[in-house]
C-alpha positions as a printed Julia matrix, in Angstrom:
534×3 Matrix{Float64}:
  11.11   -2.51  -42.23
  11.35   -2.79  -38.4
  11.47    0.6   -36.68
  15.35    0.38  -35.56
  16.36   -0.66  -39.36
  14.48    2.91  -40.13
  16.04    4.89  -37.45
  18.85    3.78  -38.67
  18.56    4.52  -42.28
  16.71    7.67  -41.91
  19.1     8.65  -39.21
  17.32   11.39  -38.01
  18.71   13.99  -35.75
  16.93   16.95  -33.58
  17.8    19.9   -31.69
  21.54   19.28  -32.77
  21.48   15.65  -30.68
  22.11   12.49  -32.15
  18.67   10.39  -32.65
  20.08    7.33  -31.39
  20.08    4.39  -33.33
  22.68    4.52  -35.91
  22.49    8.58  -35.96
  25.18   10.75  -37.19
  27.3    12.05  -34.43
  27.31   15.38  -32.91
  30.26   17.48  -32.09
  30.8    18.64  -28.98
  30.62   22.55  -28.14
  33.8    24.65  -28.37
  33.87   27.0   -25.34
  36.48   28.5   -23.24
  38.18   25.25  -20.93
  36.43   22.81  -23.26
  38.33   20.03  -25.58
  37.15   18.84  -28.68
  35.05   15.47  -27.22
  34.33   13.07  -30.1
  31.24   12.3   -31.57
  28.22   11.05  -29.04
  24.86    9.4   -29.85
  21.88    9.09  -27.67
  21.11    5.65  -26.63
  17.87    4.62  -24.0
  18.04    1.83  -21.96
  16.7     0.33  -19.01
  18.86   -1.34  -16.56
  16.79   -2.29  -13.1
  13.48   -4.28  -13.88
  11.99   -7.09  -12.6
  10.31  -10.48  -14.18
   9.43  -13.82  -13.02
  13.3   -14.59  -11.99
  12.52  -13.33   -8.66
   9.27  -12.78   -7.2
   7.57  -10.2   -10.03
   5.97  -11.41  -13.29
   6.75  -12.39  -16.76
   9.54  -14.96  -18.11
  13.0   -13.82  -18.83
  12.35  -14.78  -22.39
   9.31  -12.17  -22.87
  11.41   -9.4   -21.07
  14.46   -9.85  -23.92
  11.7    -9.77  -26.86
   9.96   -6.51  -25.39
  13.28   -5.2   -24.84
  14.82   -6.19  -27.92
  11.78   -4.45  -30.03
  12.54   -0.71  -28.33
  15.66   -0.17  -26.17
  19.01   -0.03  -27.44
  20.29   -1.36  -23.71
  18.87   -3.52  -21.05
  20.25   -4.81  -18.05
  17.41   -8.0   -16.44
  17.97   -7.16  -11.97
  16.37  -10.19  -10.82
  15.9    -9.9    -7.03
  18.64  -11.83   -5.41
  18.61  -10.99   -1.51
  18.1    -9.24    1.95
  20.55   -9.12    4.71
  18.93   -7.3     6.9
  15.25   -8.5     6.08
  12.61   -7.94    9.13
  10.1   -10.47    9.57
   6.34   -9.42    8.65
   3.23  -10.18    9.6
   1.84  -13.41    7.82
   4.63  -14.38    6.7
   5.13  -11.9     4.18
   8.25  -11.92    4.01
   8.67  -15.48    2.47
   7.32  -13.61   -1.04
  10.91  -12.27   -0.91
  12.12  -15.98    0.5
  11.27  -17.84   -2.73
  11.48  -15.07   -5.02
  15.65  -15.2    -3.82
  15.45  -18.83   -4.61
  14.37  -18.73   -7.55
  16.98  -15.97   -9.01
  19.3   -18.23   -7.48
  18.47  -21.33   -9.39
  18.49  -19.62  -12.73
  21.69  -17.63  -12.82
  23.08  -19.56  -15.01
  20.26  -18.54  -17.75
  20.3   -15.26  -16.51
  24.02  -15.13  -17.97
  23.27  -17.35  -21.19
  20.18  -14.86  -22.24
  22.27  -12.18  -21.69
  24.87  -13.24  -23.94
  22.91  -14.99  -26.62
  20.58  -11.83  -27.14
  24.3    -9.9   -27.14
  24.33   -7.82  -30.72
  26.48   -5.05  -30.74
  25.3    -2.23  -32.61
  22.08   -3.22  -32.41
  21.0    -4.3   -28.86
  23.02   -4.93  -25.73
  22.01   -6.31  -22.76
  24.09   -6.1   -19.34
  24.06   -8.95  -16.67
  23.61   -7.49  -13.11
  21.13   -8.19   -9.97
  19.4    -6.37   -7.28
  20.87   -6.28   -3.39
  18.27   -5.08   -1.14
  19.23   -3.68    2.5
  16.67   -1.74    5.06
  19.79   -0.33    6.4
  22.1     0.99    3.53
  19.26    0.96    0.62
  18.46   -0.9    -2.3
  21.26   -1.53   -5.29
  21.44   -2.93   -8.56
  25.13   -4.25  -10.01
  25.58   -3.98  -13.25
  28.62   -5.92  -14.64
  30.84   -4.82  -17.59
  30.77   -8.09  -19.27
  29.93  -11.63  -19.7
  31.94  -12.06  -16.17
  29.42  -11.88  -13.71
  29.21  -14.01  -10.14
  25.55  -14.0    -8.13
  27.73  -13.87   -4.68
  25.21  -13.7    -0.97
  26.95  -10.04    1.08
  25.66   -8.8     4.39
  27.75   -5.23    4.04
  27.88   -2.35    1.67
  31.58   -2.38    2.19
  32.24   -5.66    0.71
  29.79   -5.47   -1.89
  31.53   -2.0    -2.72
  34.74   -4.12   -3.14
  32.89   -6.71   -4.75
  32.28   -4.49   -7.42
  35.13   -2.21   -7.93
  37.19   -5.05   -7.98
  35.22   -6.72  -11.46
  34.2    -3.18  -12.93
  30.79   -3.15  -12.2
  28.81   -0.51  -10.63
  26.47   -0.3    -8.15
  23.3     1.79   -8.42
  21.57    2.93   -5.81
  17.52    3.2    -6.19
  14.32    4.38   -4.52
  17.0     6.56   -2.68
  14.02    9.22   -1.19
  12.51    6.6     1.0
  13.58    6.97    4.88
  17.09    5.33    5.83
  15.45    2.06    7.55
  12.76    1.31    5.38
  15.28    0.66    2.12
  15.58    4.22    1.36
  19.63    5.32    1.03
  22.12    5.63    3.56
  24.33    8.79    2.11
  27.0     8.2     4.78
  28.25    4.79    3.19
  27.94    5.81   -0.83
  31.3     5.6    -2.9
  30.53    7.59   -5.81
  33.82    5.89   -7.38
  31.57    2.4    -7.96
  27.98    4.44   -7.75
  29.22    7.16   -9.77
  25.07    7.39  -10.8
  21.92    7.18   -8.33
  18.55    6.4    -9.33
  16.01    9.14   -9.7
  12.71    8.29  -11.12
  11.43    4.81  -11.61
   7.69    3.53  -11.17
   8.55    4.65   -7.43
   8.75    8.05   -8.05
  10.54   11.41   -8.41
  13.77   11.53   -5.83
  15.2    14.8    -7.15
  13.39   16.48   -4.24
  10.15   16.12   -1.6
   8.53   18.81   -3.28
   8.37   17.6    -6.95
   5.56   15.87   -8.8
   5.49   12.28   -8.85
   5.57   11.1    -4.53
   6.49    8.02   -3.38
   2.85    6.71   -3.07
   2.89    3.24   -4.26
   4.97    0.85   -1.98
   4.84    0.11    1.53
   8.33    2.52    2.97
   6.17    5.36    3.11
   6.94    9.09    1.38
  10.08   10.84    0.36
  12.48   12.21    3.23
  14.04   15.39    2.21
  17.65   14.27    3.38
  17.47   10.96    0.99
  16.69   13.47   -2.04
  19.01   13.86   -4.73
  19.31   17.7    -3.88
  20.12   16.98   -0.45
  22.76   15.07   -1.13
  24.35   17.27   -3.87
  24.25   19.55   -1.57
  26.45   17.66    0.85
  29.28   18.31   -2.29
  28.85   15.0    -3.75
  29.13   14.62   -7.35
  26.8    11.89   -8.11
  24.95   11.56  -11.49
  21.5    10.57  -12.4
  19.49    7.69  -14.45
  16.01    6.27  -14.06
  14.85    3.35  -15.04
  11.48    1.39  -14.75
  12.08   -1.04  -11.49
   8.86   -2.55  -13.25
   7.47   -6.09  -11.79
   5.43   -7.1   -15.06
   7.8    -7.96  -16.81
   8.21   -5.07  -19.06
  11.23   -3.12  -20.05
  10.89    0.45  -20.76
   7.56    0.94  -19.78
   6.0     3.9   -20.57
   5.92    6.4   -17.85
   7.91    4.36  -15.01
  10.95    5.83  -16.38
  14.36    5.29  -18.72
  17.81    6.37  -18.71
  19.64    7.81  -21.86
  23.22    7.84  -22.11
  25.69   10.11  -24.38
  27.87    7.36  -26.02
  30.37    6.72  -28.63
  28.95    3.27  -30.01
  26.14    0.92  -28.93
  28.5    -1.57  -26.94
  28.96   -2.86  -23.61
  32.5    -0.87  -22.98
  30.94    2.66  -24.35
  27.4     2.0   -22.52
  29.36    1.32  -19.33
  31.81    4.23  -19.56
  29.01    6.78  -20.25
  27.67    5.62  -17.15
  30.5     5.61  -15.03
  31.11    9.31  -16.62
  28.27   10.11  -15.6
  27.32   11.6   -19.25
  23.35   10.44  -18.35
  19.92   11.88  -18.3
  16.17   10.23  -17.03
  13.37   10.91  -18.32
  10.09   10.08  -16.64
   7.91    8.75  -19.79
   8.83   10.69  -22.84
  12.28   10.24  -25.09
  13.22   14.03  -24.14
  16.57   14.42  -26.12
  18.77   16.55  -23.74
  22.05   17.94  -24.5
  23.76   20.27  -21.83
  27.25   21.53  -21.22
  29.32   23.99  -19.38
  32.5    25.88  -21.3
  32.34   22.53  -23.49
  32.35   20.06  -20.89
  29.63   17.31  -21.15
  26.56   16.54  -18.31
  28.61   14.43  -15.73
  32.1    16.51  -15.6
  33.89   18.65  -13.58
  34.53   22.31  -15.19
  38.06   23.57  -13.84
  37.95   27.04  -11.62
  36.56   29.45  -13.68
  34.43   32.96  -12.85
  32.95   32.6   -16.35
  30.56   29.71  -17.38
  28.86   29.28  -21.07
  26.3    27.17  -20.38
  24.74   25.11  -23.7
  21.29   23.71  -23.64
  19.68   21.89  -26.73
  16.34   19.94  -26.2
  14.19   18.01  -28.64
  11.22   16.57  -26.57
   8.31   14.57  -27.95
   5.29   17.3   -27.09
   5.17   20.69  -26.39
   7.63   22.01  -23.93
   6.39   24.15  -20.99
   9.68   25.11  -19.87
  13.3    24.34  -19.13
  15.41   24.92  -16.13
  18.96   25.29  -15.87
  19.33   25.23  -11.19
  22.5    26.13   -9.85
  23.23   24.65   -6.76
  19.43   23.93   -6.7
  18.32   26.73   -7.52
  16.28   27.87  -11.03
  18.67   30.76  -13.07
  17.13   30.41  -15.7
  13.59   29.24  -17.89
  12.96   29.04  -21.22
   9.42   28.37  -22.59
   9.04   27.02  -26.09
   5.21   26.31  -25.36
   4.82   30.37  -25.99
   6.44   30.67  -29.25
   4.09   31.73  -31.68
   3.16   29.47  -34.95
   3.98   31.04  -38.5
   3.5    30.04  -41.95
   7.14   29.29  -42.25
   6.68   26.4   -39.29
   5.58   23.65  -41.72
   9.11   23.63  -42.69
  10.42   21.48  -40.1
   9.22   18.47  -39.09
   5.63   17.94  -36.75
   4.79   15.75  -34.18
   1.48   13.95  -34.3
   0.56   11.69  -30.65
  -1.42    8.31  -32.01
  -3.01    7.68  -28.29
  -5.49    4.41  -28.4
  -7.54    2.61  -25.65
  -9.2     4.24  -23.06
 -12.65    1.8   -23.2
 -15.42    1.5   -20.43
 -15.69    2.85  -17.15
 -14.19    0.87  -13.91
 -17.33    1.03  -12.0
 -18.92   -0.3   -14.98
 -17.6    -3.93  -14.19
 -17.11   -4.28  -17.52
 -13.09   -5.03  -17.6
 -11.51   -6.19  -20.65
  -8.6    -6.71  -22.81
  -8.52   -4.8   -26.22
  -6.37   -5.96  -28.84
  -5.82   -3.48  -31.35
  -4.07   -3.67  -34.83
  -3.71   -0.41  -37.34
  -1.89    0.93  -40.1
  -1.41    5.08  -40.02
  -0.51    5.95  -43.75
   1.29    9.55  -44.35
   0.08   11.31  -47.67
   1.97   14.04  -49.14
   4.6    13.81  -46.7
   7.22   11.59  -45.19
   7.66    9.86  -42.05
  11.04   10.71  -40.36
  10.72    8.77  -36.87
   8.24    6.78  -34.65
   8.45    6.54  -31.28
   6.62    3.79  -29.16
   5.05    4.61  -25.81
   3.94    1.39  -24.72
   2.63    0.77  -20.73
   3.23   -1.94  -18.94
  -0.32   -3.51  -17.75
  -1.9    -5.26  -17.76
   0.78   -8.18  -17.59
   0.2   -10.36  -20.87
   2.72  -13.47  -21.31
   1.85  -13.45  -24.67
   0.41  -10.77  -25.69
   2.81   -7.61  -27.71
   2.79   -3.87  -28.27
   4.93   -3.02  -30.97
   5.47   -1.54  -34.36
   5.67   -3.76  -36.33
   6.63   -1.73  -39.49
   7.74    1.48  -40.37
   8.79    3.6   -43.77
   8.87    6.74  -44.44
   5.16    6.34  -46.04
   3.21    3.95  -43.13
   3.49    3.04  -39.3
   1.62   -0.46  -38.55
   1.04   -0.79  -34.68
   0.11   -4.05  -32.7
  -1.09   -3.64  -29.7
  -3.47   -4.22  -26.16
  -4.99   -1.78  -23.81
  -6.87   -2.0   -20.69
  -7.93   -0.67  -17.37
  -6.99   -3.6   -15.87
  -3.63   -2.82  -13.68
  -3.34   -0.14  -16.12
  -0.35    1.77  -14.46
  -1.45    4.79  -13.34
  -4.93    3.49  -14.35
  -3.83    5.14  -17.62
  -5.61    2.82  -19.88
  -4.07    4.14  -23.01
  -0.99    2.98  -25.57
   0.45    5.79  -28.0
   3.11    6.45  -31.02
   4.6     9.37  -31.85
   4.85    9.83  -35.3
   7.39   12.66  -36.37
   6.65   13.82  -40.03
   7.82   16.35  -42.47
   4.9    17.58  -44.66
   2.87   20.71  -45.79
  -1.43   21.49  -44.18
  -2.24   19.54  -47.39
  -0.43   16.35  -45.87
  -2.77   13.93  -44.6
  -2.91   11.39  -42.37
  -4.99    8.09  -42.83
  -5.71    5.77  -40.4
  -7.05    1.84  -41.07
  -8.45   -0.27  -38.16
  -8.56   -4.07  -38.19
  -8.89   -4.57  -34.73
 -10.65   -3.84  -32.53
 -13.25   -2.75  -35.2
 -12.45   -2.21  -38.98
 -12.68    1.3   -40.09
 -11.19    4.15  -41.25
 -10.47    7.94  -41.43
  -8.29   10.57  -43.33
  -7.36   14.08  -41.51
  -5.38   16.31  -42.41
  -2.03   18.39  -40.68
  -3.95   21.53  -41.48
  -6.88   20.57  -39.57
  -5.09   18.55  -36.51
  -3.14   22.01  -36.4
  -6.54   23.35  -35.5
  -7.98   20.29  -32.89
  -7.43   16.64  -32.07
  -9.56   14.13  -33.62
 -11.56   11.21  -31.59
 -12.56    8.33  -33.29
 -14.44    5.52  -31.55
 -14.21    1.73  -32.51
 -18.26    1.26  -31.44
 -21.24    2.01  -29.71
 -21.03    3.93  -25.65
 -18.17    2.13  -23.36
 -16.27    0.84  -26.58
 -12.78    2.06  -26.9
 -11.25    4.82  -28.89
  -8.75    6.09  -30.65
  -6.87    9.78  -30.53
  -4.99   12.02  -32.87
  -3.76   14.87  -30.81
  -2.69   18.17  -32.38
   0.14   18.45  -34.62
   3.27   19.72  -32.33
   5.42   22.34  -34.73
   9.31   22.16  -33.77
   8.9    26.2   -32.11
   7.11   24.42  -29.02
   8.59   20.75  -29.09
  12.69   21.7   -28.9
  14.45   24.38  -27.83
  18.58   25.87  -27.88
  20.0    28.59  -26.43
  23.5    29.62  -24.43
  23.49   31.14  -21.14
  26.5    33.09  -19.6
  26.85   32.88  -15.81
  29.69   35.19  -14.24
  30.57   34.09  -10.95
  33.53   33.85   -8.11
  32.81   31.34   -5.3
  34.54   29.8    -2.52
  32.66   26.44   -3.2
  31.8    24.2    -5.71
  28.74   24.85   -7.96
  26.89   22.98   -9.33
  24.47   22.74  -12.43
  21.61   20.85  -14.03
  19.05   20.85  -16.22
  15.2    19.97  -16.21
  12.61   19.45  -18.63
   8.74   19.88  -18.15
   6.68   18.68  -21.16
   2.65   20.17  -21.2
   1.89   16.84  -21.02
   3.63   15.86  -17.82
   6.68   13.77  -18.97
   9.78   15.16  -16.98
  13.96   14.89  -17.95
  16.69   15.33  -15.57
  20.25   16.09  -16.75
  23.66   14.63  -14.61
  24.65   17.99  -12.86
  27.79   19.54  -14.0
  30.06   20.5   -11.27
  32.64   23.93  -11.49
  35.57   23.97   -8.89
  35.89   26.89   -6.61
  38.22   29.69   -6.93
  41.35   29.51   -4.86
């Protein structure tokens, strides 16, 4: 079966939050303030990225099958315009000229794809497009429904209107860069129609100037600490967060250029949209991080009512070992918790293990030797059961026909198509992977059979990828390889604890939570705001 049919039948759940696809709901915490919140799943999504409707790469029908084969919600921003547009040298700026025109001649497929590839339940798409301005900052509307006009604004104000006055939202993006150069003008934000702000996409990291991930890749320059996220939550205004990929291949959900995870009811277009406007989101920079945090009950996006004491609930399942999470009040860290120092026992094999499938790498760039790899493999699980897979699949190089995808999945086998290469790699990470999640004993083993790009195989075992990662390569020096990492146990990969914070304050305070995998991948929760004593 395809790997949604198996999430859905297996419906797996971690760290006491809903897998996602057809998972069983959790209950919300009880807790002193708190109501009894029905049932939420976890659903990812990515809802600003960028094809060949515009001026980036890719036709609109690729983007819906990538989509389609590993989001659960997608929402197509085809570049639509530029007020305030400077000129450039060279005439650069007619890339952005044509690109508008060509959005504007296909709106009317734009809305027909969206709709036709509509299937609640099991995929659902949004209809929206991106607004650019060098003076207010870059947004993307997203529309509730199949109602959706491509309408030419000069002013944040109207466009504001615009939007409240359909049900749409507007998201702001790339917020860090300086106010001028497309980066976010704070003084004109409405958090009733941007009730969520951008912040990670293939940009970078806009919680703060500090973090990892800068602004490096674009022509508006480095992050400006007053266009932050923590600046501006600072100011007292209760935006939440999201990321999403902003890619320009074509490629929805790329691995690594970020996603946005909601807490939702049901996989449709009204529960999608009022997580969002809730504000009950989380981003996550390349990994599916499951994140589940709350304050005296009260979900990742909500106001707490004045209270001196705050039980604050943190659950986390990530997909490798977790160095540590944060809860920051008012920016600030409280409090860490570090499931990477947990120590392995006997008793660990009980629970499930992660094993990374990482593939591709091949020869060196100086080499001259650059090359597409198509690979095609079937990982086989003896003596123990597959209970998810999770596809982390890049974006380059940019391949109209070419797929990554798993192509099936059981609880016995995982069979992977895919491509790799240095060539606009992003990041120049050269490398595809699947996480395979799998309850099993040292004896399980894991066997894995190549057809492409060389036909071979191997067997390991959990016992000995417990011990060290296994390289296997598909031919003779400069030919490409393949990786089994070490086995992740569930002490180091998730994480839940309660923390009790006693304080009287004036002001608003405000809390949220962030994730830092070994392996780099970040999360960010919505904040949780409490209201001030009188």
């Amino acid at each position: 079966m395809d790997r949604r049919s198996f999430l859905r039948s297996s419906a797996a759940v971690g760290a006491g939050v809903a897998f996602g696809v057809g998972a069983p709901a959790v209950r919300a915490a009880s807790g002193a303030g708190g109501d009894q919140t029905p049932g939420k799943n976890i659903y990812w999504g990515d809802i600003h990225n960028h094809n060949a409707v515009g001026y980036a790469k890719g036709s609109l029908e690729r983007a819906y099958d990538i989509a389609r084969s590993h989001l659960d919600f997608f929402c197509f921003t085809g570049h639509s315009q530029w007020h305030d547009r400077p000129e450039m040298p060279q005439d650069k700026h007619m890339k952005w000229v044509r690109g508008f025109k060509v959005m504007k001649n296909n709106w009317e497929k734009v809305k027909r794809l969206a709709d036709e590839n509509h299937q609640p339940g099991e995929f659902v798409p949004f209809i929206g497009y991106e607004w650019h301005s060098s003076s207010c900052g870059d947004v993307c509307i997203i529309f509730p429904g199949s109602e959706a006009e491509l309408v030419y604004i000069e002013g944040i104000r109207e466009f504001q209107k615009f939007a409240r006055d359909r049900g749409a939202i507007l998201i702001p993006h790339h917020p860090a860069y300086q106010q001028g150069w497309r980066g976010q003008n704070w003084s004109v934000l409405d958090p009733e129609v941007s009730p969520v702000v951008e912040i990670f996409s293939e940009h970078g990291n806009a919680e703060s100037d500090r973090g990892p991930h800068r602004y490096i890749r674009h022509s508006m320059g480095g992050r400006y600490t007053q266009n932050t996220l923590q600046w501006l939550w600072k100011q007292g205004v209760k935006v939440g967060v999201v990321a999403s990929t902003d890619d320009h291949l074509g490629y929805p959900g790329a691995y690594g250029e970020g996603l946005v995870a909601v807490h939702a009811e049901a996989l449709t277009r009204e529960s999608i949209m009022e997580a969002l406007k809730a504000r009950r989101t989380y981003g996550v920079s390349a990994d599916r991080i499951e994140l589940d945090f709350r304050i005296n009950g009260r979900w990742m996006g909500e106001t707490v009512p004045a209270t001196s004491a705050r039980k604050i609930q943190v659950k986390v399942k990530g997909k490798d070992v977790i160095d540590r999470v944060e809860v920051l009040r008012n920016n600030e860290v409280i409090h860490r918790d570090h499931p990477v120092d947990r120590k392995i026992k006997p008793t660990s094999w009980d629970k499930p293990v992660l094993c990374r499938v990482e593939f591709g790498w091949g020869p060196w760039g100086d080499l001259n030797m650059a090359r597409v790899c198509d690979w095609q493999f079937k990982t086989t699980v003896i003596g123990g059961k597959i209970v998810s897979a999770t596809p982390c699949f890049q974006s380059g190089p940019f391949d109209e026909q070419r797929r990554n995808k798993i192509t099936a999945v059981d609880q016995s086998s995982c069979e992977v198509t895919s491509y790799t290469s240095r060539m606009k790699a992003y990041e120049e990470r050269a490398t595809n992977s699947v996480i395979l999640e799998i309850q099993g004993s040292p004896e399980t083993k894991l066997a894995v059979a190549l057809t492409q790009p060389a036909e071979m195989t191997f067997t390991k075992s959990l016992k000995q990828l417990a011990e060290s990662s296994h390289v296997e390569f598909t031919g003779p020096f400069t030919s490409e390889s393949l990786l089994l990492h070490r086995v992740v146990f569930a002490e180091n990969y998730q994480t839940e604890f309660d923390l009790g914070d006693r304080r009287t304050t004036k002001e608003s305070d405000w809390y949220y939570v962030r994730v830092v995998q070994s392996n780099g991948s970040l999360a960010w929760s919505s904040p949780i705001w409490v209201e001030p004593n009188a």
